[in-house]
N, C-alpha and C positions, 0 to 999 in steps of 0.2 A: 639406473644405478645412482645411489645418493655421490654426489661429488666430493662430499667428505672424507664420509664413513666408509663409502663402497657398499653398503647395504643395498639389495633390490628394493626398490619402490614400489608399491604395489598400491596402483590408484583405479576408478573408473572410467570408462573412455573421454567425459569430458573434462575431469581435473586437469586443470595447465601450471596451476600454483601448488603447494602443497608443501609439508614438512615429514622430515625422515625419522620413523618413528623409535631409531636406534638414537641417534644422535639430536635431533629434536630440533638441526637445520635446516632451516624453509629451504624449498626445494624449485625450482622452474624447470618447465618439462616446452620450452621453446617449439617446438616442433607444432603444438599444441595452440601456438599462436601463431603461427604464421601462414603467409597467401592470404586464401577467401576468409581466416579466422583470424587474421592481426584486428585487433580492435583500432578505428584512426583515433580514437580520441580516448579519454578517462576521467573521473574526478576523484582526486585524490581522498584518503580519509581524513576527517580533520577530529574524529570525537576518538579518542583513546580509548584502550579497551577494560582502563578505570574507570574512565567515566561512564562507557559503556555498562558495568557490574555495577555502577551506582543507581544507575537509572534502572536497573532489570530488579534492583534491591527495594527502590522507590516503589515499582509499581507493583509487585508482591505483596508489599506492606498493603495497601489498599484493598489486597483480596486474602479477607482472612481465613478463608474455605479452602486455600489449595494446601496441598499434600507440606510436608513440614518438608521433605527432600530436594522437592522442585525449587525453594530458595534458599539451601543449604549452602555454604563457602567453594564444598566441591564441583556442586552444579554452576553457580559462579564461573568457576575455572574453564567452564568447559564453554566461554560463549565464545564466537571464533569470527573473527572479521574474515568477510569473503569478497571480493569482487565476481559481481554477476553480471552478466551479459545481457545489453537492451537495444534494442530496436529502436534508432531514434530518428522522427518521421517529421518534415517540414514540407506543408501542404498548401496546394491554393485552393479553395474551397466558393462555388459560385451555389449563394441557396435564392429561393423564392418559396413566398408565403403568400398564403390569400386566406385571408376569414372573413366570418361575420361578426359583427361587434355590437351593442347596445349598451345607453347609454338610458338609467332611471332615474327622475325625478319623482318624490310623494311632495304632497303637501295638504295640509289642511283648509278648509275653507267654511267656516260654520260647521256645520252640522255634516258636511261631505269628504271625504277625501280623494285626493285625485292621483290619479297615476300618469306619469309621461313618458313613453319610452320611443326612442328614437335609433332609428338603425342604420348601419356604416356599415361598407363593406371594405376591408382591408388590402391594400396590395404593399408586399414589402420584397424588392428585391437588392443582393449586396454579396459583393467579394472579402473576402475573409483569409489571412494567412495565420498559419497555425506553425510553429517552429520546436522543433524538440518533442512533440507527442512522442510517449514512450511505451512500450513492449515489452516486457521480459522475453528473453529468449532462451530460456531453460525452461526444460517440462521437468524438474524438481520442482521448481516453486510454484506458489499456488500465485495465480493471477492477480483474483482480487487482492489477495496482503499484499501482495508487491506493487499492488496499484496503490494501496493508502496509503505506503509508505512516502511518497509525492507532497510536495512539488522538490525537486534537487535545483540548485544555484546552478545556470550552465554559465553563469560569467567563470566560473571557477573554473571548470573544464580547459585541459590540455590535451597536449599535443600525446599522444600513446608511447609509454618507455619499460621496458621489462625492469627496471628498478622499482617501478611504484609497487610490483607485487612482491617483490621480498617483505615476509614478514608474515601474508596473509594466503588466504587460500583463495585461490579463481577457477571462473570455468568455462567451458567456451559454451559458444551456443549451439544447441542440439533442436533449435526450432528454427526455421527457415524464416524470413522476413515475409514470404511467399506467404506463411502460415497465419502469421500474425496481423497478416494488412487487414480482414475483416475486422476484426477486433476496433484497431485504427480507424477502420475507414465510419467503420457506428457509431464511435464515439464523434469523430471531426463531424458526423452529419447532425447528430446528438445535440454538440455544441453552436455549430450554426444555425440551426434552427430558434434555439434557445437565444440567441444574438438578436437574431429580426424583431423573434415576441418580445424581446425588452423592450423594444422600442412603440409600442402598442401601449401606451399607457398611457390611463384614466378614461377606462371603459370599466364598467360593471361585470360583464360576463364577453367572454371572447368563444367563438369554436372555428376550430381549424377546417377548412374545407381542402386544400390543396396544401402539401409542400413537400419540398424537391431541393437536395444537395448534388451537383456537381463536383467530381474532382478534377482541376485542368491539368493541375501538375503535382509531382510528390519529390521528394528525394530522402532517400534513407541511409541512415548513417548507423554502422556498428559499435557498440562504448560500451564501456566497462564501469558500472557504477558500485558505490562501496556500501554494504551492509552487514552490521553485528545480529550475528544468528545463532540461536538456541535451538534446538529440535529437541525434544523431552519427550519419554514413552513412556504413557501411565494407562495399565492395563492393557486392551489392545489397539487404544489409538494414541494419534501423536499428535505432540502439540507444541505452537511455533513461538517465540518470542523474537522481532526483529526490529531492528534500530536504521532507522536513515543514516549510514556512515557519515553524511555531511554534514547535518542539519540537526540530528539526534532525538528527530518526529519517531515513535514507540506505536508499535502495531504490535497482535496479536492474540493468542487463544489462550487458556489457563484449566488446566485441570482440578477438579475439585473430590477432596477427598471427603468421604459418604462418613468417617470417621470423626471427623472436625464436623460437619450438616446434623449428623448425630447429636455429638456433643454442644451444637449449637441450641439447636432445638430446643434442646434436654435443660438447658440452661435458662433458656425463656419460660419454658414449663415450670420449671421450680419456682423463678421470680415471682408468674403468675398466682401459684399455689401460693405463695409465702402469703402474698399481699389480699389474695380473699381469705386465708386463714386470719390474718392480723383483723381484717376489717370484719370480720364475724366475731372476735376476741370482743373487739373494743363494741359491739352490739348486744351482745351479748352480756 
């Protein structure tokens, strides 16, 4: 029940934030955040949701293909700050690398040229902590865009308070940390690997023969990070616009109308016409 109006509320199982669609007062559904799903920590929004419709205005401009509706005033109105639920993962991370390595010299000598290649074999081993790797933990959102949306300031992160979501809509998480540790744990091996080969340089050509990530230790932490979201439905699919609520980093997909591709076309084609008709004028 809206605490205003007295209106029933009528949300999804994971909505926690939300506004009352009689009265148009943000709403908190407490229950929803609490125990195993209080979030400990949050980062507040810092881009307003003008700045937010400037930047969704900016980057339409640039796509002169999509639909005339998708960057209408009304569609505008409809971009809506959310707090979403992420999985935040600080790891100890133990890798070892081994390759082969070579090292080419040419050079000329009269009439000869010479080849020198000389071979190393690599050993690289090294401890690595990783702090804050993050997760979505909603199955609304798609992975990868919530992954580009990256990197968030966690100097900014606080302490969790049911005031930060007045205003905005949240949701808890409906993916388990259980779910998401593969994801996590590919990536922290991903990256440490990538850490040793940097260190392998000024060889000509490198191949990996061995390597191996350890995890010794992990700790994961539940947070509530802020993002401006569009969802837009053109035809039978859907398509996302979403802004780093902190940072105001612009991810997403754009639909294109076949009407405008048309009319684009059609206008190069005539240009073309125009200018071999002129240049056969002036040959003629």
């Amino acid at each position: 029940m809206c605490p205003d109006c007295g209106a029933e509320i009528v949300t999804d199982a994971t909505t926690a934030a939300t506004f009352c669609v009689f009265c148009h007062n943000p709403t908190i559904i407490p229950a929803r955040l609490s125990g195993e799903y209080r979030p400990s920590r949050v980062i507040p929004f810092k881009i307003s949701k003008e700045a937010a419709q400037k930047a969704f205005k900016d980057w339409c401009r640039k796509k002169p293909l999509v639909p005339a509706e998708f960057k209408s005033r009304p569609q505008m109105e409809k971009i809506t700050g959310m707090y979403l639920p992420f999985w935040l993962h600080d790891c100890l991370a133990s890798g070892t690398l081994h390759a082969n390595a070579q090292k080419i010299r040419r050079w000329r000598s009269g009439s000869y040229e010479y080849t020198e290649t000389r071979y190393f074999q690599l050993f690289r081993d090294g401890d690595m902590r990783f702090a804050g790797v993050p997760a979505d933990g909603s199955s609304k959102m798609d992975d990868n865009m919530m992954d580009l949306l990256e990197p968030y300031d966690y100097d900014q992160m606080v302490d969790f308070s049911m005031s930060y979501l007045s205003g905005y809509l949240a949701e808890k998480y409906d993916v388990d940390k259980d779910i998401v540790w593969p994801r996590i744990k590919e990536r922290v091996a991903n990256d440490t690997i990538t850490q040793l080969m940097s260190t392998a340089r000024g060889y000509d050509s490198i191949q990996v023969t061995h390597k191996e990530v350890r995890i010794k230790s992990k700790q994961v932490h539940y947070t509530l990070l802020p993002v401006w979201m569009l969802i837009y439905k053109h035809g039978d699919k859907k398509y996302l616009f979403a802004m780093n609520g902190q940072t105001g980093k612009v991810v997403g997909n754009l639909p294109i109308s076949f009407g405008r591709v048309a009319a684009w076309f059609g206008g190069i084609a005539a240009a073309v016409f125009a200018t071999i008709f002129t240049i056969m004028g002036v040959i003629l």
